[in-house]
TORRO-640418 format. One line per 2 residues: number of its first residue (from 1); their letters; for each residue x negated, y negated, z negated of C-alpha. Coordinates in nm, 2 decimals. Each point is the difference from the previous one (the first is absolute). Layout:
NUM> a> X/Y/Z  ... .
This chain:
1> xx> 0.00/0.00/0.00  -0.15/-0.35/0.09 .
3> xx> 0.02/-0.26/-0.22  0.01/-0.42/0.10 .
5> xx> -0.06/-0.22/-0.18  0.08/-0.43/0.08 .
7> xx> -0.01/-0.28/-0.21  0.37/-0.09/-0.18 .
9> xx> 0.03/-0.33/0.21  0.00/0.22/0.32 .
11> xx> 0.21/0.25/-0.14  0.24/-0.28/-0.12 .
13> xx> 0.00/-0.15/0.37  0.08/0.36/0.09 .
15> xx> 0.29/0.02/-0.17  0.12/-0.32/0.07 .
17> xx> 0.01/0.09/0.31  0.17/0.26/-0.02 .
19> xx> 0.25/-0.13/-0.16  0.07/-0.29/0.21 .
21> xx> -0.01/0.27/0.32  0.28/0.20/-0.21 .
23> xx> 0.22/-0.36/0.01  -0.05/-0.06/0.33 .
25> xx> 0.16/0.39/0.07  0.25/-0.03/-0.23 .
27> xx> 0.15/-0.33/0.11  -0.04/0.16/0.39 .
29> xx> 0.21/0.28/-0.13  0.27/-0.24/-0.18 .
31> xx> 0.00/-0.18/0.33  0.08/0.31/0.24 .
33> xx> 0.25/0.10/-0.24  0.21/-0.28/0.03 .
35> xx> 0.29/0.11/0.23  -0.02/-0.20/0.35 .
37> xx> 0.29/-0.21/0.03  0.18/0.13/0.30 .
39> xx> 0.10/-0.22/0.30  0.34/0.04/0.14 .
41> xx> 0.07/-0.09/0.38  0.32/-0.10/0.18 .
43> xx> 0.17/0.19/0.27  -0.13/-0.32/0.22 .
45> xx> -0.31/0.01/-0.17  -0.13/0.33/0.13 .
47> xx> 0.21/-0.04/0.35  -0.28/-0.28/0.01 .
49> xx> -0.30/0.20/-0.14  0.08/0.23/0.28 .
51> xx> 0.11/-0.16/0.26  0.34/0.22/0.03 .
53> xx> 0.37/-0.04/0.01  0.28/0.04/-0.29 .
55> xx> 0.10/0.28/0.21  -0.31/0.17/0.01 .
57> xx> -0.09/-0.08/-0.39  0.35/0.20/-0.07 .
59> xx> -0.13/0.30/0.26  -0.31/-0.01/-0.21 .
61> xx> 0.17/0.01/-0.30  0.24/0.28/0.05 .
63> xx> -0.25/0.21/0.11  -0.21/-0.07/-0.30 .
65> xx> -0.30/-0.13/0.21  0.00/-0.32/-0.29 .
67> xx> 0.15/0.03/-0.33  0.20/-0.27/-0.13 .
69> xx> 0.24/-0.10/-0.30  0.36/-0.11/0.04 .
71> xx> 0.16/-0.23/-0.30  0.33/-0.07/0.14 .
73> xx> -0.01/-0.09/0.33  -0.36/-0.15/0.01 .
75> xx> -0.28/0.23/0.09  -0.37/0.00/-0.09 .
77> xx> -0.31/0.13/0.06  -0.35/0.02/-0.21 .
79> xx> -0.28/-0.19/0.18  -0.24/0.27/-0.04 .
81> xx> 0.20/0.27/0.20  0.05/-0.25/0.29 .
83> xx> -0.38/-0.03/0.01  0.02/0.39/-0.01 .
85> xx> 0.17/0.03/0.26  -0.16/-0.22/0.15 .
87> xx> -0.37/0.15/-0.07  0.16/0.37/0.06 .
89> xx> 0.04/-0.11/0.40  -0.29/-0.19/0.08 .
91> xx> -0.19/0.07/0.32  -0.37/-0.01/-0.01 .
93> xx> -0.11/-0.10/0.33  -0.33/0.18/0.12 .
């Protein structure tokens, strides 16, 4: 077994260190834990995203291409799975 030995200042500066390495992770882990607010779009929001009629928002709809939420008679749909979508049917050109 090998033993090392350092003067107490460094050792101290060591474990200061340390310690201010373990805030740093432990606010970065408060931060990602922090649920992401969620962005709701219109019907004419998205019909503008991507470029499409009503009529083919519904057709998308029905056939659960997008998912959406209905409250009432006003339909939404989450930002991030327009940009799913969106990211899903992208064509690299070569």
């Amino acid at each position: 077994m090998d033993c090392i030995l350092i003067e107490t200042s460094a050792y101290n500066d060591l474990q200061a260190h340390i310690q201010c390495l373990l805030e740093r992770v432990s606010a970065l882990q408060q931060l990602s834990d922090k649920p992401r607010s969620v962005r709701w779009l219109t019907t004419d929001d998205v019909c503008k995203a991507l470029s499409i009629t009503k009529r083919a928002l519904q057709y998308y709809r029905s056939c659960g291409i997008i998912p959406y939420t209905s409250m009432g008679n006003k339909v939404l749909f989450r930002e991030d799975d327009v940009r799913r979508l969106l990211e899903k049917n992208l064509i690299h050109n070569a």
